[in-house]
Structures are given as C-alpha cells and as structure tokens.
N, C-alpha and C positions, 0 to 999 in steps of 0.2 A: 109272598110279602113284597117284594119287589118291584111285581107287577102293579099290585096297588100303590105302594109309593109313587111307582109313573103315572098311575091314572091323578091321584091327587094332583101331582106334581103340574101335572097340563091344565087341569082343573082350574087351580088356582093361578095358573098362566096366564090361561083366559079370561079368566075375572079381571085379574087385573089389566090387562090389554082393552078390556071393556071398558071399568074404571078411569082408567088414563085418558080413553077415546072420547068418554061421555066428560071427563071433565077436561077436555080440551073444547070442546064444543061451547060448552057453558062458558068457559073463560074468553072465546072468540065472540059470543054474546055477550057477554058483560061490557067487552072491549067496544061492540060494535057501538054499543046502547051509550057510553059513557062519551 
C-alpha cells in the first residue's frame, strides 16, 4: 500500500512539474507577443 501511495505520489509530482513548466512557457509567450 505504501509502495503505491509513492508511485502516485511521484506521479502526480511530475505532472505537476510538467504543468507548471508548460504553463511558464505559455506565460513567457504571452509576455513576449504582448
């Protein structure tokens, strides 16, 4: 049980670390364009 909770846990680590990454990018384009 545990083990799975760590995999989640990184899981959604990740996601969000992608998340955050991809909308920094977008925001650096918005910024550039504006």
């Amino acid at each position: 049980m545990s083990l799975e909770s760590d995999v989640y846990v990184k899981d959604t680590s990740n996601y969000l670390q992608k998340l955050i990454f991809t909308y920094n990018i977008a925001n650096n384009i918005i910024t550039t364009y504006n």
